[in-house]
C-alpha positions as CSV (number, residue, x, y, z in Angstrom):
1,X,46.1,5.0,29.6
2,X,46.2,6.7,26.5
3,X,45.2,5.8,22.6
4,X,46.6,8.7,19.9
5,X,45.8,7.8,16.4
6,X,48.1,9.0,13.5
7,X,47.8,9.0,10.0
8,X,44.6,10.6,8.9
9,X,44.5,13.4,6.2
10,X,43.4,14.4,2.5
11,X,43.4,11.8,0.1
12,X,42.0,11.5,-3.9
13,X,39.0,8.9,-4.2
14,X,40.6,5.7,-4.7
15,X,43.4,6.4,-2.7
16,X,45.5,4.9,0.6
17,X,45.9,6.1,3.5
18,X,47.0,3.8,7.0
19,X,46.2,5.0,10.7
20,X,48.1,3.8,13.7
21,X,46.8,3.8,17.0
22,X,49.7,3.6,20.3
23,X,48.0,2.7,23.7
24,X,50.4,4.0,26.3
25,X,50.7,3.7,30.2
26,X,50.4,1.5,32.7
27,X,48.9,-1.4,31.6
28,X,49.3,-5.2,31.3
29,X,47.3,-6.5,28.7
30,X,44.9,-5.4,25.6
31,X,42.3,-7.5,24.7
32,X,40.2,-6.1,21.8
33,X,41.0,-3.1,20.1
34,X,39.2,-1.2,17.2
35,X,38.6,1.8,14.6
36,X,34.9,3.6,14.8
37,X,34.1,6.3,12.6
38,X,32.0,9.2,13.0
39,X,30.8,11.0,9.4
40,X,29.5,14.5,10.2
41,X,25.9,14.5,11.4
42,X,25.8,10.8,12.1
43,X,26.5,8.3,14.8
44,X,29.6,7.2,15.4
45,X,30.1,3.5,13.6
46,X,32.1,0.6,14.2
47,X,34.6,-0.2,11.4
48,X,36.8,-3.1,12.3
49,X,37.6,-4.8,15.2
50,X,40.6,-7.4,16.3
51,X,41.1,-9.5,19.4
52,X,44.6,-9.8,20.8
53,X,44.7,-13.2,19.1
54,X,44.1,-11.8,16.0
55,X,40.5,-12.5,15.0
56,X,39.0,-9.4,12.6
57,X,35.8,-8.9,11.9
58,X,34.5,-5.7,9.5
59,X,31.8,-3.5,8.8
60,X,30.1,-4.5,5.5
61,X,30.8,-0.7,4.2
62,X,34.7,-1.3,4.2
63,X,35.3,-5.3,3.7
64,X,37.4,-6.1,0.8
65,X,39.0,-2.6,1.1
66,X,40.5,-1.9,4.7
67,X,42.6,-4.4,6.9
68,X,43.2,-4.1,10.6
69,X,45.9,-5.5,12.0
70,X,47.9,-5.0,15.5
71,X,51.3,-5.4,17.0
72,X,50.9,-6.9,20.6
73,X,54.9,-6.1,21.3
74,X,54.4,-2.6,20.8
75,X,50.4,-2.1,21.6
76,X,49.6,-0.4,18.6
77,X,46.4,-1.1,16.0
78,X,46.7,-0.1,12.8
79,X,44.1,0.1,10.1
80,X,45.2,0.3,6.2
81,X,42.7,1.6,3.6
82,X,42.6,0.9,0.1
83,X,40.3,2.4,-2.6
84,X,38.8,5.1,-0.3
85,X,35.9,6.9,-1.1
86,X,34.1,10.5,-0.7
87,X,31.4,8.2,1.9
88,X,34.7,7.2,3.9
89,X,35.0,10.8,4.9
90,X,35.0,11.0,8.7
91,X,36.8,11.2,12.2
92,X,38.6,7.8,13.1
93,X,38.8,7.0,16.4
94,X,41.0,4.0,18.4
95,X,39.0,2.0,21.1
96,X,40.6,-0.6,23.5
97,X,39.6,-2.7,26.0
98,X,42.6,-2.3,28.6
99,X,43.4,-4.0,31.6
100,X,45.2,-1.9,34.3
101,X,45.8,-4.9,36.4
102,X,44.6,-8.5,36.2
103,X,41.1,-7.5,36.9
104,X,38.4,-6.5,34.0
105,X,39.2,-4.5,31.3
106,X,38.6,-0.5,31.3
107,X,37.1,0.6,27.7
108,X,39.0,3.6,26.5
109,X,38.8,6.0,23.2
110,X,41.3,7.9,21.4
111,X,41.0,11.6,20.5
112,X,39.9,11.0,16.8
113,X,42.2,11.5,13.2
114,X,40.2,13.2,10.6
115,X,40.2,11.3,7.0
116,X,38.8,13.2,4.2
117,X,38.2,11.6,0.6
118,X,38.0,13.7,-2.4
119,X,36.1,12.9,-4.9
């Protein structure tokens, strides 16, 4: 199984940009997938998260101004950010719980897209 996120790159303060995340493999189900970020010379954070029914939750940091979504027919997550800022600067990585077969689910981690906000 892998995650590769897409999408990252420079962008002005108060800007757009949206990452996409494709699990490939062999696999036959995704239950929760997510975005972390990891800001240099800090731990790694979560951002969003969204079940494969659809249920989203946010870090305080971003509510308001980034929306994760997913399509289940193509196993891809995608996060859209609006109004970035400098303090959004970071590595974003893809995370997936992934079932192989129809036993429990194998956590696994993309290899990281770097966003950068100018300010």
């Amino acid at each position: 199984v892998q995650l590769v996120e897409s999408g990252g790159g420079l962008v002005q303060a108060g800007g757009s940009l949206r990452l996409s995340c494709a699990a490939s493999g062999r696999f036959v189900s995704i239950d929760d997938m997510a975005w972390y970020r990891q800001a240099p010379g800090k731990q790694r954070e979560l951002v969003s998260t969204i079940t494969s029914g659809g249920n989203k939750n946010y870090a305080d940091s971003v509510k308001g101004r980034f929306t994760i979504s997913r399509d289940n027919g193509k196993n891809m997550v995608y996060l859209q950010m609006n109004s970035l800022k400098p303090e959004d600067t970071a590595v974003y990585y893809c995370n997936a719980d992934v079932r192989p077969n129809w036993s429990r689910a194998t956590n696994y981690w993309g290899q990281g897209t770097q966003v950068t906000v100018s300010s």
